[in-house]
Each structure stands twice: as structure tokens, then as C-alpha cells.
VOGU-3710 file (C-alpha; in Angstrom, 3 decimals, decimal comma):
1> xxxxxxxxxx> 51,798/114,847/182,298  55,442/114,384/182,716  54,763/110,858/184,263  51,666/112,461/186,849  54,215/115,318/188,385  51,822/118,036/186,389  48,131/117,740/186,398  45,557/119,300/184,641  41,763/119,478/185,627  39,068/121,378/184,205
11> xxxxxxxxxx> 36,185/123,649/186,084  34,078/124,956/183,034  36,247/127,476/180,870  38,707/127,067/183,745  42,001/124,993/183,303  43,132/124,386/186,786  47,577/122,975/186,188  48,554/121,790/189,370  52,098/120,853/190,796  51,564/117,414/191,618
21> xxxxxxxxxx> 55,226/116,358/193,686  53,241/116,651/197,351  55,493/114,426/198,610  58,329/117,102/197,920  56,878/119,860/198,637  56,227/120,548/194,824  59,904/121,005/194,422  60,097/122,505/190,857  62,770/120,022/188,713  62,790/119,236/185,264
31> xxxxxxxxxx> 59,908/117,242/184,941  57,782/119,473/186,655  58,602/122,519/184,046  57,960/120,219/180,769  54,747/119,583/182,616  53,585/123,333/183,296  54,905/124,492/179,589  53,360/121,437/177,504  50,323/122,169/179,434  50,171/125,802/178,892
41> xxxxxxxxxx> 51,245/125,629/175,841  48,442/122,748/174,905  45,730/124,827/176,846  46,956/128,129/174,469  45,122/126,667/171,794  42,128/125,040/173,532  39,081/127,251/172,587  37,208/126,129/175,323  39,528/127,127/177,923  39,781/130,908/178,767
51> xxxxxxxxxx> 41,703/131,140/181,992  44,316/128,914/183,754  44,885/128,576/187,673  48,142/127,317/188,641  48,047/125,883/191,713  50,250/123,088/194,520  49,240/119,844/195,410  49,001/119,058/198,901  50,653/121,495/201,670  51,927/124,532/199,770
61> xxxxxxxxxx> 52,274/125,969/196,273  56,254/125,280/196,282  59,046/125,017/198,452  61,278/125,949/195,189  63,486/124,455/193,186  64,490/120,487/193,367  68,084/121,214/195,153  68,682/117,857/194,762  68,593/118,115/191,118  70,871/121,246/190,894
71> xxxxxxxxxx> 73,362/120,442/193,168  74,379/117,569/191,231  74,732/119,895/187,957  75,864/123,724/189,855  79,561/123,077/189,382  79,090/122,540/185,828  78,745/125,329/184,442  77,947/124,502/180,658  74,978/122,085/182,280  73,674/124,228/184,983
81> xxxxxxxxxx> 73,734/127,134/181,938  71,327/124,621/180,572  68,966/123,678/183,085  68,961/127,534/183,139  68,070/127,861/179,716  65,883/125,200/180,387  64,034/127,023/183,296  63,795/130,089/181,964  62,155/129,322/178,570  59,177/127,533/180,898
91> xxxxxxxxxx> 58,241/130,451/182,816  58,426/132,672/179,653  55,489/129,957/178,083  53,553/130,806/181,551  54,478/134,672/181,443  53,536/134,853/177,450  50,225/132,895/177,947  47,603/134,414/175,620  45,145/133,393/178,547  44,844/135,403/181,957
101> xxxxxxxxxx> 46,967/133,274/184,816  46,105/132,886/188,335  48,526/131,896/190,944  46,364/130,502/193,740  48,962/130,099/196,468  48,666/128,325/199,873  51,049/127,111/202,282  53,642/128,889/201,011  55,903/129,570/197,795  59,933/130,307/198,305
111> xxxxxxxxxx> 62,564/130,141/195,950  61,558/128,781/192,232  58,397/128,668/194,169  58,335/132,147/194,178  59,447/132,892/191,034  56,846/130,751/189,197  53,925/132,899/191,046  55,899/136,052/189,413  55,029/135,308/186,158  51,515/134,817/187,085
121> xxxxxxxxxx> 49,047/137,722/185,889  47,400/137,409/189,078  47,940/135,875/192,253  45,765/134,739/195,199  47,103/134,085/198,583  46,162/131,950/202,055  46,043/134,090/204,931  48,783/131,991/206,450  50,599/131,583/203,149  54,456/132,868/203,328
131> xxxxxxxxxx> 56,339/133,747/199,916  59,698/134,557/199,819  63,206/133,652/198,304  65,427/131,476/200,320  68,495/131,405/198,199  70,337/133,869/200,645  70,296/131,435/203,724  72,091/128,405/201,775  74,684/130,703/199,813  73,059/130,463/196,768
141> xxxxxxxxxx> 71,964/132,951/193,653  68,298/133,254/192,745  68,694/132,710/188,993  65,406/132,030/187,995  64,432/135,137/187,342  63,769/137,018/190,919  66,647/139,662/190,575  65,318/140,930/187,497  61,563/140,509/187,885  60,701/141,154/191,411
151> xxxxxxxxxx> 62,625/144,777/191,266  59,807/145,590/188,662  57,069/144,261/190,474  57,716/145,893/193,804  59,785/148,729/195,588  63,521/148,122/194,694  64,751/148,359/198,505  61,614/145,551/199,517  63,366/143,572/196,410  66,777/143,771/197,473
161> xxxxxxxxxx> 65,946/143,144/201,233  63,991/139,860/200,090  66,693/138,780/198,142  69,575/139,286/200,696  67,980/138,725/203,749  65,843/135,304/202,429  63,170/136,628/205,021  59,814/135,471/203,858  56,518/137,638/203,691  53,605/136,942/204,938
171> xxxxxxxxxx> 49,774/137,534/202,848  49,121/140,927/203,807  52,351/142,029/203,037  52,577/140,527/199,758  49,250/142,088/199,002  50,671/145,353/200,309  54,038/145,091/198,072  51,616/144,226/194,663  52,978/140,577/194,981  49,315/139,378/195,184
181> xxxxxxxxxx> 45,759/140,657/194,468  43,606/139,297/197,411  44,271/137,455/200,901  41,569/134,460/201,032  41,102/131,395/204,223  44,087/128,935/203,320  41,593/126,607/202,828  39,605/128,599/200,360  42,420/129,841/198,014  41,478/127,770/194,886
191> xxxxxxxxxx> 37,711/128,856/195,328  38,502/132,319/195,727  40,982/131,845/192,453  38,403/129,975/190,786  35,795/132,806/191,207  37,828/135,472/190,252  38,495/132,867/186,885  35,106/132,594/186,277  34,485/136,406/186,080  37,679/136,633/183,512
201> xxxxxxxxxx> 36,346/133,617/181,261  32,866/135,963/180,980  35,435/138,702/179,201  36,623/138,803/175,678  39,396/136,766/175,547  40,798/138,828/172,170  40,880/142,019/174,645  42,352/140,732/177,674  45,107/138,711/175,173  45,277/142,442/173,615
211> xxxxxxxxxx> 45,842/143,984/177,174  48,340/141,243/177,947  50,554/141,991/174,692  50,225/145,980/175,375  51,138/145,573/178,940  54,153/143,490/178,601  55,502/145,272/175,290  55,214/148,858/176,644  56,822/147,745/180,344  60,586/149,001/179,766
221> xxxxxxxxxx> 59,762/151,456/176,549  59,424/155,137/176,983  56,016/156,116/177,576  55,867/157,720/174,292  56,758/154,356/172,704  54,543/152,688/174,321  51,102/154,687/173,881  52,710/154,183/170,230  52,551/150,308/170,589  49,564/150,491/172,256
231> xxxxxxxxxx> 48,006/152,704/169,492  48,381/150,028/166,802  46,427/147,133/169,279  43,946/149,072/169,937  43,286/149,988/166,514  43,174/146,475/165,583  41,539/144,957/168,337  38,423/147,416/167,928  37,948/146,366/164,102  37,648/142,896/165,557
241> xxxxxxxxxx> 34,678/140,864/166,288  34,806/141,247/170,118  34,486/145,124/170,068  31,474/144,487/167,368  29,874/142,360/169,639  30,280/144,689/173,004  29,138/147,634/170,707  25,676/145,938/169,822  25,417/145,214/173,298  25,649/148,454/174,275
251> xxxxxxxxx> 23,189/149,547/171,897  20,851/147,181/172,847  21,342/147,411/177,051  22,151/143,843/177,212  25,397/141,664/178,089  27,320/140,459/175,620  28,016/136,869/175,014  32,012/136,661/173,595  32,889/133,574/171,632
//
């Protein structure tokens, strides 16, 4: 996918989309974002898949963004508004994913990096992984998204400090922030991603979608607004054929089996 920079492999219900640029560090360019948002978007409407696990090639996640690439189009600014555009519009297919996401990050993840784990439902780190932004020590702005998403992920003072500073974090810390769920052996980070896949893919994949949707549409409504919003998914969701199925198998004290 995008001539072998984007692979995808399959582990049961699992789709495993891997940066495949080892050689550079999975620096994120153009080819590697029409690979990660054909192959979300292809996997979005795979029935067989019911989680995805984004994950690096070789020594790390992602050093970031191909500088190579952008420093040839920065000082244009109708271009770089484009690769922009361009950027932006891929992580939203990743961020709007109907299926659960896991980041499973080793190595480490700076920059673009960085930002791609961000719109990640859930993230798994290597207990000598190191995420961060780096923008800060070349001069640059972190336009992919960092300014306005990490501020709502974690503390706005961690945020800022990140951002300025272009001091990375290490796993515990990025557990500690909310920038990742669990701290795994480097060398066990896809396993660890992959088990915590498997235990999504035995969920309903209608209700965590649902949660997804409620989640993201509520996050910068009053709350009032958004137990509003939430009201009306819930109320369709449990005339659905999920809740049907979890209802029986209440009644009858066994697990239930969601298509």
C-alpha cells in the first residue's frame, strides 16, 4: 500500500497497519498518510475486522514527520497549506474510525510521530519508549494537530511545557499524563496491544462504535448537551440487535456471541 511504505497484516479479527519506512525511521510523508487512511478507511468496512493496531516497523513507532519533504514546500505557503490539509484529513480517518484503535508504540514516537498516536483510542507503550514533540529544538511549529489536541488530552501546563521545551517523556510518564494506557517490555508491545485487541474484538462492535460517536461528539459541548446527544445513541443503540443479544444472555447466564 502506497508502493509497500504502509502494510497491513491480519491476527484473527485484528488488523495490525504498520509504518513500513524502517529505513527512515518511519518518517511520516505523503505516501505514508494515503497508506494509513486507504487502509483504515478499507478496514472500516471489513466485517471481519473489529479492531486495528497501528504500529512502526523496525526501531520505533516514528521519528515524525519526513522533514525532507516539508522543507522543500514550508516557504510556500499555498502548498505547505496543502500538505496541511492533506495531513490533517488522514488523522481525522484514524481519529473517526468506527473500529477501536491501538497505538502500540516502541522505540519512540516524536513529532508527527506523536501526533499520529494522539488520535489513537488507545495506546500501548515500551518501557524504554520516549514520546514527545521535537518541533521546538529546530524552530519549527507543531501543526499537525499537537497544540490543539494534546491540551485536551493532558494537563495544559504538561502540554505547553512539551511543546516549548521539545523535552521527550518517557513510558511511565506518559502513562501518568493519560498519553498511554499500559507500559509493556519494548519487545512485547505488539503482544501486549494485540491482547488487549483481542478482548475488544469479543465486544459489540455497534456499542463501542456508539461509545466512540458519544465520546467524541459530547467532548467540547456543555454537559447538558451532551447527556442530550448521548440520550438519542443510547436510545438507538439499545433497540438494536447487539443490546437484544446481551439481554438474552443475561437471561440465560451465558456469554454472548456479537456478530
Amino acid at each position: 500500500m502506497s508502493d509497500g511504505q504502509v502494510q497491513v497484516e491480519f491476527d484473527g479479527p485484528v488488523a495490525h497497519v504498520i509504518l513500513n519506512r524502517a529505513g527512515k525511521m518511519n518518517a511520516i510523508n505523503r505516501g505514508v498518510l494515503r497508506g494509513v487512511r486507504t487502509a483504515i478507511s478499507l478496514l472500516d468496512h471489513e466485517p471481519a475486522v473489529r479492531v486495528i493496531v497501528l504500529r512502526g516497523a523496525g526501531k520505533a513507532f516514528s521519528a515524525g514527520g519526513d522533514l525532507g519533504e516539508v522543507s522543500e514546500i514550508a516557504g510556500d505557503t499555498a502548498a505547505f497549506s496543502e500538505f496541511l490539509d492533506f495531513w490533517h484529513a488522514s488523522l481525522a480517518v484514524v481519529e473517526k474510525s468506527d473500529r477501536p484503535t491501538i497505538a502500540a508504540v516502541h522505540g519512540f514516537a516524536l513529532a508527527g510521530g506523536f501526533e499520529l498516536t494522539q488520535v489513537c483510542d488507545f495506546v500501548v507503550v515500551g518501557d524504554r519508549t520516549v514520546l514527545g514533540d521535537q518541533h521546538a529544538n529546530y524552530g519549527l511549529f507543531p501543526a499537525g494537530g499537537s497544540t490543539q489536541r494534546l491540551p485536551r488530552q493532558i494537563a495544559e501546563r504538561h502540554a505547553k511545557w512539551m511543546l516549548m521545551s521539545g523535552e521527550g517523556i518517557e513510558a511511565d510518564t506518559a502513562v501518568s499524563y493519560g498519553l498511554a494506557n499500559v507500559v509493556a517490555p519494548e519487545a512485547e508491545v505488539v503482544e501486549r496491544a494485540q491482547q488487549m485487541a483481542e478482548l475488544l474484538a469479543d465486544k459489540s462492535m455497534h456499542a463501542s462504535a456508539a461509545i466512540k460517536s458519544a465520546v467524541a461528539l459530547g467532548r467540547d459541548r456543555p454537559l447538558s448537551d451532551a447527556i442530550a446527544l448521548e440520550r438519542d445513541i443510547a436510545v438507538r443503540h439499545m433497540a438494536g440487535s447487539d443490546a437484544r443479544t446481551g439481554f438474552e444472555a443475561f437471561r440465560a447466564r451465558s456469554v454472548p456471541v456479537f456478530r
